[in-house]
N, C-alpha and C positions, 0 to 999 in steps of 0.2 A: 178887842183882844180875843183871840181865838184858843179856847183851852181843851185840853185834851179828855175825855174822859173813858176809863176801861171798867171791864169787869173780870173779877175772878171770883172763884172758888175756893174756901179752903181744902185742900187734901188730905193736910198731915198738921199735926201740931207735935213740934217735940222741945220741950223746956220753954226757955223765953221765945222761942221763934215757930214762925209759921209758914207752911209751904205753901202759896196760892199757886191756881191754874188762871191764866188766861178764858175764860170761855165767850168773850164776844167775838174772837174768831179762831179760827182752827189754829190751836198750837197746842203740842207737845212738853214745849217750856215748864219747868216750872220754878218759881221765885220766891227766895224765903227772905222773909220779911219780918221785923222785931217786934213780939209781941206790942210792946210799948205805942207802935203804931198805928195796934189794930184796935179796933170798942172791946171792950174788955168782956162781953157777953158773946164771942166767937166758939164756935165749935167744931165737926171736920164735918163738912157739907156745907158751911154759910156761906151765901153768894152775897159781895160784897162788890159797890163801886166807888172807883176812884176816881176824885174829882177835886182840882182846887187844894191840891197837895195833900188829902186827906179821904182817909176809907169810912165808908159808911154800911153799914148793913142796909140790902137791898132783897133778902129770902133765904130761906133755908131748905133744905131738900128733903 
């Protein structure tokens, strides 16, 4: 099975939800996403990937 995995950045955090950026490749995008399914230790700068239907912390900036 071939699974996909990305990475983002957080941007923005406002209320329950959060803005990630794409940054394993160039894109402008950005995708907000329900606090609820992010690690609940996220900040604006954590570089986060997503793998296996689920984010994980991978760095902070």
């Amino acid at each position: 099975m071939i699974m996909n995995t990305f990475e983002y950045q957080v941007v923005s955090i406002d209320g329950d939800y959060a803005n990630l950026k794409r940054i394993d490749i160039e894109s402008d995008e950005v995708k907000l996403v329900a606090r609820a399914l992010l690690p609940p230790e996220i900040a604006e700068g954590t570089k986060l990937l997503y793998e296996f239907m689920e984010y994980r912390i991978i760095g902070a900036q």
